[in-house]
ROSE-4610 file (N, C-alpha, C; in Angstrom, 1 decimal, always signed):
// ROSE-4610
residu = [X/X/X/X/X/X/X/X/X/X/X/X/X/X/X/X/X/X/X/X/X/X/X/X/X/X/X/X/X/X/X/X/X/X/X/X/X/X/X/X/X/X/X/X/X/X/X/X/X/X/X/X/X/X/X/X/X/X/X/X/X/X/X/X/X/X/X/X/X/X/X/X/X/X/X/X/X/X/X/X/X/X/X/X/X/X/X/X/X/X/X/X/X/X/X/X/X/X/X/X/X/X/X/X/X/X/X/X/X/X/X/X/X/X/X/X/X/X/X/X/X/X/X/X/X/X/X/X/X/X/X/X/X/X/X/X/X/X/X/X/X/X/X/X/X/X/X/X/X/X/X/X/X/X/X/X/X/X/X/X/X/X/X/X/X/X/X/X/X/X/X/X/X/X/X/X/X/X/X/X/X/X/X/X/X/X/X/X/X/X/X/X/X/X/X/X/X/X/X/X/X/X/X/X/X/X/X/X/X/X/X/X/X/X/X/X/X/X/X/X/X/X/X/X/X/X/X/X/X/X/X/X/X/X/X/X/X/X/X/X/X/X/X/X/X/X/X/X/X/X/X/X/X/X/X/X/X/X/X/X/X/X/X/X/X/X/X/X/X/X/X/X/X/X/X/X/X/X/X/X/X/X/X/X/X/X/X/X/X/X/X/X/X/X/X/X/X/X/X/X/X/X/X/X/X/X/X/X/X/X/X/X/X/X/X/X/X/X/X/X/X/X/X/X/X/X/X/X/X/X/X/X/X/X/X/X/X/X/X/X/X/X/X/X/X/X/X/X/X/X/X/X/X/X/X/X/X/X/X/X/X/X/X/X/X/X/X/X/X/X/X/X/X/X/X/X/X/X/X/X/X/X/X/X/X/X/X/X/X/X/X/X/X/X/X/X/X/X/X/X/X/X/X/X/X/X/X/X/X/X/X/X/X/X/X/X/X/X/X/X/X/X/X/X/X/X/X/X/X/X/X/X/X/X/X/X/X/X/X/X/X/X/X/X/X/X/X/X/X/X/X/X/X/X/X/X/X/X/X/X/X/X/X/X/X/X/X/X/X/X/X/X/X/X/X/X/X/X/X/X/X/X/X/X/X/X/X/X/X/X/X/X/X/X/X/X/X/X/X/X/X/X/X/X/X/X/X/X/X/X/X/X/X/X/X/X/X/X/X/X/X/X/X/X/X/X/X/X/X/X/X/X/X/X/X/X/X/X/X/X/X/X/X/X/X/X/X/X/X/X/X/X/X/X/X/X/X/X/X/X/X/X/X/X/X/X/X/X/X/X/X/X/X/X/X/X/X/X/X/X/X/X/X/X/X/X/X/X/X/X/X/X/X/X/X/X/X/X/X/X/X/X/X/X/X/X/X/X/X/X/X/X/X/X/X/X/X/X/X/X/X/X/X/X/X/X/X/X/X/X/X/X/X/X/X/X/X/X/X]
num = [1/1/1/2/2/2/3/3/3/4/4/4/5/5/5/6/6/6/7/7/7/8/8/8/9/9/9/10/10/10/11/11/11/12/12/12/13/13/13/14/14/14/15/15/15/16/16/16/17/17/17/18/18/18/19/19/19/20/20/20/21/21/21/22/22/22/23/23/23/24/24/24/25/25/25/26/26/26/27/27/27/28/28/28/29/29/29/30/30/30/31/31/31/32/32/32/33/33/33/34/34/34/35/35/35/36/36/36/37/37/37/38/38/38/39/39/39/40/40/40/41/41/41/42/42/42/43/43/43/44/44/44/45/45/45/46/46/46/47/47/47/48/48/48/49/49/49/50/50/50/51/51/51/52/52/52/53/53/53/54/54/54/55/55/55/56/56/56/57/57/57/58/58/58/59/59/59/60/60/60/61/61/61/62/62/62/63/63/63/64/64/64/65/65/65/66/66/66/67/67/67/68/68/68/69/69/69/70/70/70/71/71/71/72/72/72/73/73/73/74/74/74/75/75/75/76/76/76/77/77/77/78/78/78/79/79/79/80/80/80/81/81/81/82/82/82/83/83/83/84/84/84/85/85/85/86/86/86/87/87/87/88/88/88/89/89/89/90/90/90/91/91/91/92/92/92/93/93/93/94/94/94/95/95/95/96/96/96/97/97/97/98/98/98/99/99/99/100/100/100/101/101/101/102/102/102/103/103/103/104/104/104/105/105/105/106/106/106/107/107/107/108/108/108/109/109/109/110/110/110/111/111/111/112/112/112/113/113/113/114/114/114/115/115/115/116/116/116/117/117/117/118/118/118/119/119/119/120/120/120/121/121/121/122/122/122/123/123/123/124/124/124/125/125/125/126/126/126/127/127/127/128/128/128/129/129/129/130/130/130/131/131/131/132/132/132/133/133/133/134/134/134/135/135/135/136/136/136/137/137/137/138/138/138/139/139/139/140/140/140/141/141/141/142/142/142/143/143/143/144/144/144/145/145/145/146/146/146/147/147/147/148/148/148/149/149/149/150/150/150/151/151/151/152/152/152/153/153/153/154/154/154/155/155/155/156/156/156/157/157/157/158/158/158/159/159/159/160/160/160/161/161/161/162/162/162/163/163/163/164/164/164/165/165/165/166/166/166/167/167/167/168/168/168/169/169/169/170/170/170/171/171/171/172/172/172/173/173/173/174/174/174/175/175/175/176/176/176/177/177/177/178/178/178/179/179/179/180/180/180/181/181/181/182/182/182/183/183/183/184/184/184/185/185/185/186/186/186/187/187/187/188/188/188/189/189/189/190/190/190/191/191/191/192/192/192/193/193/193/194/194/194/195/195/195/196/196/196/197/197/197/198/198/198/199/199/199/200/200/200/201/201/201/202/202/202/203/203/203/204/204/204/205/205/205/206/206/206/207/207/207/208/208/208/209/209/209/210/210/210/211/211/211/212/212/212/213/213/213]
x = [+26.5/+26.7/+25.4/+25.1/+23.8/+24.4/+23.7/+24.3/+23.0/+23.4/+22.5/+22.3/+22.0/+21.9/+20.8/+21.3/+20.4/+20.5/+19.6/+19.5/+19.9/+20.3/+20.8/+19.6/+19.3/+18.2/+18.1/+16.8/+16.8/+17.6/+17.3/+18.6/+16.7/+17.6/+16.9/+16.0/+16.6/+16.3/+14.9/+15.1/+14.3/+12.9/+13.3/+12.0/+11.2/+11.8/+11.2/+11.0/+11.2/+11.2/+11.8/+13.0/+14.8/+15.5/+15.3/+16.0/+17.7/+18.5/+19.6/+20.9/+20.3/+21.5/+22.9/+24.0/+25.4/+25.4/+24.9/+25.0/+25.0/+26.4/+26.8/+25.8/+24.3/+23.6/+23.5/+23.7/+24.0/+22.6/+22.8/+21.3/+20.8/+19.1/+18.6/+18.6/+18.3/+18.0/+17.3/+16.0/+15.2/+16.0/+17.1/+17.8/+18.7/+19.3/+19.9/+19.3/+18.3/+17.3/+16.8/+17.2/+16.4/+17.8/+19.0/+20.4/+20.3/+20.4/+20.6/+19.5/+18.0/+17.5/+17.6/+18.5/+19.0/+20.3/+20.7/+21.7/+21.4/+20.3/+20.0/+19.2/+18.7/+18.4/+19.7/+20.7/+21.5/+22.5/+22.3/+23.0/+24.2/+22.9/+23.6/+23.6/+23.6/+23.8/+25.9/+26.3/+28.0/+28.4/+28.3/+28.6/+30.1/+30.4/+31.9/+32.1/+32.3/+32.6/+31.2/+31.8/+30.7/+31.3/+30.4/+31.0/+29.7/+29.8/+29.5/+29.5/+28.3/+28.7/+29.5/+30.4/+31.5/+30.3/+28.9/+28.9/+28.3/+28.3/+28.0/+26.6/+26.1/+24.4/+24.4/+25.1/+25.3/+26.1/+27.5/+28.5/+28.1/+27.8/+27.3/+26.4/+24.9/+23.9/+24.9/+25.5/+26.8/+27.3/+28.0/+28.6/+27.6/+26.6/+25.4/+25.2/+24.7/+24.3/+25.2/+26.5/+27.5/+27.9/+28.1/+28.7/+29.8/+30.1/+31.2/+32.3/+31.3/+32.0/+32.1/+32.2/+32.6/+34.1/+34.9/+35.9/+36.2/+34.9/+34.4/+34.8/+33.8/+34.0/+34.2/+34.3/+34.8/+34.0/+34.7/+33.4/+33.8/+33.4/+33.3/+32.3/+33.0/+32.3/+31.4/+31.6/+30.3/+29.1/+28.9/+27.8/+27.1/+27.8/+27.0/+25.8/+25.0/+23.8/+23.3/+23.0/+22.7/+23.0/+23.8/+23.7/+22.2/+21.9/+20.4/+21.3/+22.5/+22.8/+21.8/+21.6/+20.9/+19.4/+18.8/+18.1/+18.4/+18.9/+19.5/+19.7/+18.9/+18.1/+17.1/+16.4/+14.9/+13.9/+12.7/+11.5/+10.8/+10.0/+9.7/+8.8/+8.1/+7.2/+8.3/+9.5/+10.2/+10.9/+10.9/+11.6/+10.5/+8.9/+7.9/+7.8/+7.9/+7.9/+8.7/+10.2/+11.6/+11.7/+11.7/+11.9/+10.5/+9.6/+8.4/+8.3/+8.8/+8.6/+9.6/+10.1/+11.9/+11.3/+10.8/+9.9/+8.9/+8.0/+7.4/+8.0/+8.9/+9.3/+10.1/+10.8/+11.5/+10.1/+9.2/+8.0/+7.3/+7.0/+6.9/+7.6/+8.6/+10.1/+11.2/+11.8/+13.1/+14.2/+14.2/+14.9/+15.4/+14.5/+14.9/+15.4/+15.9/+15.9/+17.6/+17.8/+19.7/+19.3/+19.4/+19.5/+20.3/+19.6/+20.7/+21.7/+22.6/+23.9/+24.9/+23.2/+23.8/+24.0/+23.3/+23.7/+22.0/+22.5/+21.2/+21.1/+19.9/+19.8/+20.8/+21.3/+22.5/+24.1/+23.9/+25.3/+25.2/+24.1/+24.3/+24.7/+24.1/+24.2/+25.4/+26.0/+27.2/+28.5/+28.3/+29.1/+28.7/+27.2/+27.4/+27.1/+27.4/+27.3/+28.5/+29.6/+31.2/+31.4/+31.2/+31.0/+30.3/+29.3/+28.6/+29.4/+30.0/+30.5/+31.9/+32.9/+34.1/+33.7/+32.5/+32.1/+31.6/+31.3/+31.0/+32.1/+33.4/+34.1/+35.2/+35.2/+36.2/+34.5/+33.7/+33.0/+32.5/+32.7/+32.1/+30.6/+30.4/+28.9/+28.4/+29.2/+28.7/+28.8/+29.4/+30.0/+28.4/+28.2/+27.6/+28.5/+27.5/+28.0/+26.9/+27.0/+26.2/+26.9/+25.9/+26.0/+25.3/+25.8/+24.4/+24.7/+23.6/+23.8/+22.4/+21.8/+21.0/+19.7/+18.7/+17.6/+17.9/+18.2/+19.0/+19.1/+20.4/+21.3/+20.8/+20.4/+19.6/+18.3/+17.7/+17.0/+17.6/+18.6/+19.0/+19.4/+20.0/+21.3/+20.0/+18.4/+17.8/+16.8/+16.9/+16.0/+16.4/+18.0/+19.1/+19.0/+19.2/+19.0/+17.7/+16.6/+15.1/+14.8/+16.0/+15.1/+14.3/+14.0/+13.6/+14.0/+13.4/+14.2/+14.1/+14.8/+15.0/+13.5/+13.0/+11.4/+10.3/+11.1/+9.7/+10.1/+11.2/+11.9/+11.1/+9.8/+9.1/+8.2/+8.5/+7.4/+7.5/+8.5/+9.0/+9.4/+9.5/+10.1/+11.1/+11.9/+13.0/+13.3/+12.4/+12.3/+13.7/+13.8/+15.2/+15.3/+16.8/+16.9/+16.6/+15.9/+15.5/+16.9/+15.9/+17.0/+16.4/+17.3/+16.9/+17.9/+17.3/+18.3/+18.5/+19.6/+19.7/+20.8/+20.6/+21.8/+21.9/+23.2/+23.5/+25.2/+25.2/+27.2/+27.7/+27.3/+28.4/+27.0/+27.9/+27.5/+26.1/+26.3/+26.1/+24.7/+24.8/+23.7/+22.8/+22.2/+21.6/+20.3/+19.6/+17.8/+17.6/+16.6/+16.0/+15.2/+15.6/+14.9/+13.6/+14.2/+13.3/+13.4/+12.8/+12.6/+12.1/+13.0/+12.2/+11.8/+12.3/+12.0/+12.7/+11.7/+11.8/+11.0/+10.9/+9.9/+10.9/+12.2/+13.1/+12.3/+11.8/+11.0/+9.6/+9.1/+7.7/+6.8/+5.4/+4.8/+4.2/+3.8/+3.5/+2.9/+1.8/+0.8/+1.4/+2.2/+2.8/+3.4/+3.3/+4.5/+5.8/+6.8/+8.1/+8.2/+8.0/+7.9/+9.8/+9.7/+10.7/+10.7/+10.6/+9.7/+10.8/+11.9/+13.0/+13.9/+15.0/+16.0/+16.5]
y = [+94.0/+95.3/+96.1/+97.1/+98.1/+99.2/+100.0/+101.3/+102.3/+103.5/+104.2/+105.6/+105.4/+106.7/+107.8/+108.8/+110.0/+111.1/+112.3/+113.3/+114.0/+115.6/+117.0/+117.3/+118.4/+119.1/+119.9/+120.7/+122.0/+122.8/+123.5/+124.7/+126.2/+127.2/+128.3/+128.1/+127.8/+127.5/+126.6/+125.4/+124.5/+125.1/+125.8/+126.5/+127.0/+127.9/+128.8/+128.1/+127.4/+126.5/+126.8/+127.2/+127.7/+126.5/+126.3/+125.4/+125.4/+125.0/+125.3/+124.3/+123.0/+122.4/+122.3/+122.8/+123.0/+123.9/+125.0/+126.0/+125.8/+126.5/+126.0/+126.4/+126.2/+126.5/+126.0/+126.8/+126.1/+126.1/+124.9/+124.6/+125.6/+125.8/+126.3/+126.1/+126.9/+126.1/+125.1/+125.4/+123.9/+122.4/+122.9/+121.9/+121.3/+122.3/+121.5/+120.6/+121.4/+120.7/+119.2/+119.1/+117.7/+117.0/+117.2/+116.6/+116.1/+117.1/+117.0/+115.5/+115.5/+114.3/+113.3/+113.4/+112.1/+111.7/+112.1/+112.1/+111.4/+111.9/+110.8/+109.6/+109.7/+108.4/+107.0/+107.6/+107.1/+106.9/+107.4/+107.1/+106.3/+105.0/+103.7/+102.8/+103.5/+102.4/+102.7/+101.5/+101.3/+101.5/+103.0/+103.1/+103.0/+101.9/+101.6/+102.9/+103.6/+104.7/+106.0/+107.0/+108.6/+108.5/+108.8/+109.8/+110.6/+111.6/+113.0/+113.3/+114.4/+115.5/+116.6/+117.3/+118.1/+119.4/+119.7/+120.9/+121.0/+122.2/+122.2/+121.9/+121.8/+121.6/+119.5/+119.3/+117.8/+117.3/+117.8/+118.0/+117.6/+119.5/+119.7/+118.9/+118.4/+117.7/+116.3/+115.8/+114.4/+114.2/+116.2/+116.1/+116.3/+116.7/+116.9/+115.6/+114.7/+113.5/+112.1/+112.3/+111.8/+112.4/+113.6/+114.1/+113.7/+112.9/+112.8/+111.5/+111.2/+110.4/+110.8/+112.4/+113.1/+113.3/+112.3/+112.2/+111.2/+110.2/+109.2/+109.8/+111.0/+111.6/+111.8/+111.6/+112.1/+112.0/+112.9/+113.8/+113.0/+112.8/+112.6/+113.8/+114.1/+115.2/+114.8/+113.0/+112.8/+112.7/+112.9/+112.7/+114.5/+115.2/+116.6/+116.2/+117.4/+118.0/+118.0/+117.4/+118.1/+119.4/+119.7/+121.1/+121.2/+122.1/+123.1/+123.9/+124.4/+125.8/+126.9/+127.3/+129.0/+128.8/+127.4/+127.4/+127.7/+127.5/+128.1/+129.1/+128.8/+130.5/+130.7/+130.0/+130.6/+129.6/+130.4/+129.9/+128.8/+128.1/+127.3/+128.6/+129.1/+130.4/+131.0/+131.4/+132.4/+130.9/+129.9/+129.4/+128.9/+128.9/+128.6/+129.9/+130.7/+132.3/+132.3/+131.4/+131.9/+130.2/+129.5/+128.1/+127.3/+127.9/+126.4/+125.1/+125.1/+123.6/+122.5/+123.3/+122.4/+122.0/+123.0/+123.0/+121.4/+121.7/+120.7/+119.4/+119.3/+118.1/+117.5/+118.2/+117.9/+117.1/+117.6/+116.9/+115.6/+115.6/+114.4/+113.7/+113.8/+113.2/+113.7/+113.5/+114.1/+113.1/+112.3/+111.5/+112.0/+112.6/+113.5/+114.7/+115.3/+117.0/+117.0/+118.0/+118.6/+119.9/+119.9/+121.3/+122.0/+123.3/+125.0/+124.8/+124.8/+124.8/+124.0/+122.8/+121.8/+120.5/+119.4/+118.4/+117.5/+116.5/+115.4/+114.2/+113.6/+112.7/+111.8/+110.8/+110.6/+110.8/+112.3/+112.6/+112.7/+112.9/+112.0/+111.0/+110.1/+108.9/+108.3/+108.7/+108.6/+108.7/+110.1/+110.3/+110.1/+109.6/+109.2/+107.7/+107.0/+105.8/+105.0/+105.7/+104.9/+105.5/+106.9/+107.5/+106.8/+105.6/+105.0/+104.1/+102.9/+102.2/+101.8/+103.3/+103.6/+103.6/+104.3/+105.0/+103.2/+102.1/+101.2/+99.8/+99.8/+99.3/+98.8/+97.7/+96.7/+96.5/+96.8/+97.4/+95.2/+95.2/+93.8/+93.6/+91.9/+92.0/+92.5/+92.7/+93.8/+94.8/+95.5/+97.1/+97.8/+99.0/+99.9/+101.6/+101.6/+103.2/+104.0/+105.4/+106.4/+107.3/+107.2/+108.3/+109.2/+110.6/+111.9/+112.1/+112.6/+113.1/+114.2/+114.4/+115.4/+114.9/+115.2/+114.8/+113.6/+114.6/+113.9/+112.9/+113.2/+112.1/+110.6/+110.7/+109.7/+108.9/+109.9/+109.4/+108.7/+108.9/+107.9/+107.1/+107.1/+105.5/+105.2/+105.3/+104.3/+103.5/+104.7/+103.7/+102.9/+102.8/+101.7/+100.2/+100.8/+99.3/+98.8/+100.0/+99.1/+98.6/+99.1/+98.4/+99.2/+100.5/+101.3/+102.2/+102.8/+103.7/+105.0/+105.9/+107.5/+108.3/+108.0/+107.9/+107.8/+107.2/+107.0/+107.7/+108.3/+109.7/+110.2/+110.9/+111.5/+110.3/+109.2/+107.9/+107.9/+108.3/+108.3/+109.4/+109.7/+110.7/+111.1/+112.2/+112.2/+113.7/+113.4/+114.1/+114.5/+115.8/+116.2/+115.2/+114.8/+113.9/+112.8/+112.5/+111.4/+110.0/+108.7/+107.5/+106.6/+106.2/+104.9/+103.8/+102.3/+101.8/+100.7/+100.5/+99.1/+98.3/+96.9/+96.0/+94.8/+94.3/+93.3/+93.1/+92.0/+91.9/+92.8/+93.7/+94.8/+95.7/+97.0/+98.0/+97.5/+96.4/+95.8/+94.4/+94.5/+93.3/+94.2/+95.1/+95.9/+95.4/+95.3/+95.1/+96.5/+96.9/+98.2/+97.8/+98.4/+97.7/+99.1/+99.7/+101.5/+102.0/+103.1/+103.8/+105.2/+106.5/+107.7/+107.8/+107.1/+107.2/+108.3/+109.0/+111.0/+110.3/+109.4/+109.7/+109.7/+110.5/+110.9/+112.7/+113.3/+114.2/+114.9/+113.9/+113.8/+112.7/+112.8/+112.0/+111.4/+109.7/+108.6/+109.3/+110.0/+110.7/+112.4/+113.0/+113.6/+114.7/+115.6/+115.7/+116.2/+115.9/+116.4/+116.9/+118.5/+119.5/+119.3/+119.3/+119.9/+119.7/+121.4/+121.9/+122.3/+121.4/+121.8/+121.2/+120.9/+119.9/+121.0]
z = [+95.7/+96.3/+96.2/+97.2/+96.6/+97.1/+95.7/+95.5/+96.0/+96.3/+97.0/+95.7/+94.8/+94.0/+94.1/+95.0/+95.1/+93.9/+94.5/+93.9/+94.6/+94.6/+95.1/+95.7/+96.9/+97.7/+96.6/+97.1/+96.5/+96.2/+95.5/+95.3/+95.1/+95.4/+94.7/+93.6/+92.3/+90.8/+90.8/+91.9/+91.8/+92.2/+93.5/+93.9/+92.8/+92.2/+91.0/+89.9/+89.2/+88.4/+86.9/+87.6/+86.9/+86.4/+84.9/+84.7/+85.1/+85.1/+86.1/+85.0/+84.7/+83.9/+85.0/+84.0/+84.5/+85.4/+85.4/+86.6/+88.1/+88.1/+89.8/+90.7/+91.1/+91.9/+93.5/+94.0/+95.8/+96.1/+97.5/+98.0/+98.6/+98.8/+99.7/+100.7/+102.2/+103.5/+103.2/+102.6/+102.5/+101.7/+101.1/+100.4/+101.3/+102.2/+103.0/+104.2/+104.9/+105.4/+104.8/+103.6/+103.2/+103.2/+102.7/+102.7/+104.5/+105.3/+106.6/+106.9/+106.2/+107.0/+106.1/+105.2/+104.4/+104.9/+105.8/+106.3/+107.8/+108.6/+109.5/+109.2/+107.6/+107.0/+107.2/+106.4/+106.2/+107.1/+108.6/+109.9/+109.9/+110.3/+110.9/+109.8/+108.3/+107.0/+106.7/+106.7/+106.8/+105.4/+104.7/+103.0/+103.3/+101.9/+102.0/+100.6/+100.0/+98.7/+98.7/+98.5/+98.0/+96.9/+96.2/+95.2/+94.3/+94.1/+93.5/+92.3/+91.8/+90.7/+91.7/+90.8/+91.3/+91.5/+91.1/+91.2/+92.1/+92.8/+94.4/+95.0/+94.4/+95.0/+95.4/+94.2/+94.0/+95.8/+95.5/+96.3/+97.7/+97.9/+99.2/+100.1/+99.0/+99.4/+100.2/+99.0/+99.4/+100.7/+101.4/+102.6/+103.9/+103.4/+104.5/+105.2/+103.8/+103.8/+104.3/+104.6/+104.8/+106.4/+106.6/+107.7/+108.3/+109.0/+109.7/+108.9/+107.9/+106.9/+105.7/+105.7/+104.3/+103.8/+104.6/+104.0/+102.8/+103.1/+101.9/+100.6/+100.2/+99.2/+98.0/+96.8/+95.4/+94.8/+93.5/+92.7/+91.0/+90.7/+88.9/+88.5/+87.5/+86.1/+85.5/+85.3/+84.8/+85.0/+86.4/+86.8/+86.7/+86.3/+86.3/+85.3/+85.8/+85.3/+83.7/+83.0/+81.8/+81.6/+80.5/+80.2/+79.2/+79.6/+78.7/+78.2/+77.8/+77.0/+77.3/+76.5/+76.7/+77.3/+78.0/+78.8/+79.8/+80.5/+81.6/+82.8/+84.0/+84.2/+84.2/+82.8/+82.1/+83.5/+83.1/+83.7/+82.3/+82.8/+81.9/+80.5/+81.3/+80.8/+79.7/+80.2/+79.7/+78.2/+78.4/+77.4/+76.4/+76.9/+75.9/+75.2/+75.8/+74.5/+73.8/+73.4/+72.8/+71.8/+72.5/+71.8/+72.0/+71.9/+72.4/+71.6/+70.5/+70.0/+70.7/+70.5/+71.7/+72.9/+73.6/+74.8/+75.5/+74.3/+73.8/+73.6/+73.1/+72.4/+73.8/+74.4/+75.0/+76.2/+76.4/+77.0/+76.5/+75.3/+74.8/+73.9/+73.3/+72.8/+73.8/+74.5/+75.1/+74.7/+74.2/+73.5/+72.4/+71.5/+70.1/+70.4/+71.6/+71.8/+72.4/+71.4/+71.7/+72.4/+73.2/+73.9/+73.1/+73.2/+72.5/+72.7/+72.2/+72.9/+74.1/+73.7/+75.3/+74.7/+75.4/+75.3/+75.0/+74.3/+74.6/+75.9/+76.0/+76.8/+76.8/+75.0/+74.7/+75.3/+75.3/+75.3/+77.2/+77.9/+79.3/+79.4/+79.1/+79.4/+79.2/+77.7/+77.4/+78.5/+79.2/+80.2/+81.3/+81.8/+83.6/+83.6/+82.9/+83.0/+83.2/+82.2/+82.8/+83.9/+84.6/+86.1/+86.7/+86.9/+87.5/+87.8/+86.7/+86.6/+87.0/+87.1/+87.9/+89.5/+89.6/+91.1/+92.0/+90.6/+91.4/+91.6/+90.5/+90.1/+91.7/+91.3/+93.0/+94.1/+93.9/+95.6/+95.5/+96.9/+97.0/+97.2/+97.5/+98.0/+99.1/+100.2/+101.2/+101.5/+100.1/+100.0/+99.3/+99.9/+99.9/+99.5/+98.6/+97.3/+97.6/+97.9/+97.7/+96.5/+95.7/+94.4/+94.1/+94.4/+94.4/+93.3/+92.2/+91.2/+91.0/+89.9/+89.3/+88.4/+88.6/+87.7/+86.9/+85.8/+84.0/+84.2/+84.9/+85.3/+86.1/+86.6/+87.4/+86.7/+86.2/+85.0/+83.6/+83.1/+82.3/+82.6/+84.0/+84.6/+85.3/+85.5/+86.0/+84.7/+83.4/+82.0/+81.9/+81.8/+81.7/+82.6/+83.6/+84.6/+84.1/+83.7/+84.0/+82.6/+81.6/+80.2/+79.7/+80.2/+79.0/+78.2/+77.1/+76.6/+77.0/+76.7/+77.2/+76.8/+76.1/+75.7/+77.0/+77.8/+79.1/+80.4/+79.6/+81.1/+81.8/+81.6/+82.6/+83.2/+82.6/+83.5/+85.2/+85.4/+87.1/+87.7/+88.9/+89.4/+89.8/+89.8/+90.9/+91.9/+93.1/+94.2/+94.6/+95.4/+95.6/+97.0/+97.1/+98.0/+97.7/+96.7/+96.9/+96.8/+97.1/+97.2/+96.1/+95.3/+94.7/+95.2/+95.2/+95.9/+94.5/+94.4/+93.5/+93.7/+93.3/+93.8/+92.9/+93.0/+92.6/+92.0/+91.3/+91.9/+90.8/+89.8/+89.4/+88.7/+88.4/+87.3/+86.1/+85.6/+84.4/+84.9/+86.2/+86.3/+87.8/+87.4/+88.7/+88.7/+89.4/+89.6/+90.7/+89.9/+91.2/+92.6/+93.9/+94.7/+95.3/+95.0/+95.6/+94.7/+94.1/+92.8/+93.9/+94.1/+94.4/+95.7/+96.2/+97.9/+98.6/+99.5/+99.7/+101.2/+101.9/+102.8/+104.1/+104.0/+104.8/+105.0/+104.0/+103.9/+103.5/+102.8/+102.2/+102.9/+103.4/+103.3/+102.2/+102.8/+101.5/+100.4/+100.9/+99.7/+99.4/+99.6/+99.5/+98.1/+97.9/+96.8/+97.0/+96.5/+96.9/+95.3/+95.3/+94.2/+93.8/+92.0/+91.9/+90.2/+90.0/+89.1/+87.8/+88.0/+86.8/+87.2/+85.8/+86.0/+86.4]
C-alpha cells in the first residue's frame, strides 16, 4: 500500500509564528491556496481512504485536497496537534520571556519537554500512531491512504518508520502541505519514499516558511 501523509496549509498562527497546538485555527487564503494545489497534485492519483485530524485547519486542508472525493473522509482525534498548554497563542518572543528554559530545551532536547499543561512528544506518538495504524488497517497492495495531520504529529510517525529517536525531530522538515510518501504491505513494515515534498507550491531551492507548530 502507499500512504500519502500530509501536513495542514497555513493557518494565520503559522504566518505569525503562533504556536497554535490544539487550537481550532482555520486556514488562511494562502493555506487554502496551498490545499487547493495539493489537490490538483493529487488529481488523477486513485486514494482508496482520507482520513484527518478533526481540527479544522487539518480537516479543511483534507477536503480542499480531495474535492470531489471528500466524501472519502474521516477524522481520528489522534492525529490532532500537540497540545502546548499555556503556549498557545504565544509568539516564540512572548514564550522566551515567560518559560525560556523550556523554550530551549524543547529546541535541543524535545524529547525531554512536557509542555505546560500539554503533552509530550511521547504522549503524541502514543496517540497518532494507533490512528495511523487504524487509518491504514484492511488497505491492500494497490490501496492508496491520504492522511493530513500536523507538524508534531508527522514528525513522530516519520522518526518511527525511519528509526530514529524523537531527539532528531528538528533533523527534517514539515512544510505546510507538504507530502510524505511511504509504502509497503502494513502500518509496521513502511520504508519512506518522499520526505517533505511542497513542490506542488515551493520551488526546488525554495523555502516553504512555517515558523510554529
Amino acid at each position: 500500500m502507499r500512504l500519502l501523509l500530509a501536513r495542514h496549509g497555513e493557518t494565520p498562527w503559522n504566518a505569525e509564528g503562533r504556536y497554535q497546538g490544539q487550537s481550532d485555527i482555520a486556514l488562511s487564503p494562502v493555506g487554502e491556496a496551498q490545499a487547493r494545489a495539493l489537490g490538483e497534485r493529487l488529481r488523477g492519483v486513485p486514494i482508496t481512504r482520507a482520513v484527518a485530524s478533526p481540527l479544522g485547519r487539518a480537516r479543511h486542508t483534507a477536503e480542499l485536497a480531495l474535492g470531489a472525493r471528500h466524501g472519502l473522509l474521516t477524522t481520528d482525534a489522534g492525529l490532532m496537534e500537540i497540545a502546548h498548554g499555556t503556549w498557545e497563542g504565544l509568539l516564540a518572543a512572548e514564550i522566551r520571556a515567560r518559560d525560556p528554559d523550556r523554550l530551549q530545551a524543547w529546541r535541543d532536547t524535545p524529547q525531554e519537554v512536557l509542555m505546560p499543561g500539554g503533552e509530550s512528544l511521547q504522549h503524541v506518538f502514543d496517540r497518532a500512531w494507533p490512528a495511523f495504524a487504524r487509518a491504514a488497517d484492511g488497505l491492500g497492495a494497490d490501496d492508496i491512504l491520504l492522511v493530513v495531520a500536523h507538524d508534531a504529529v508527522n514528525r513522530v510517525l516519520l522518526c518511527h518508520v525511519l528509526g530514529i529517536p524523537f531527539a532528531r525531530l528538528w533533523s527534517f522538515r514539515q512544510a505546510p502541505t507538504t507530502l510524505n510518501l511511504l509504502e509497503g504491505p502494513d502500518a509496521d513494515r513502511l520504508e519512506v519514499v518522499r520526505l517533505n515534498d511542497c513542490s506542488h507550491h515551493t520551488p526546488l531551492f525554495g523555502e516553504a516558511v512555517h515558523r510554529a507548530l
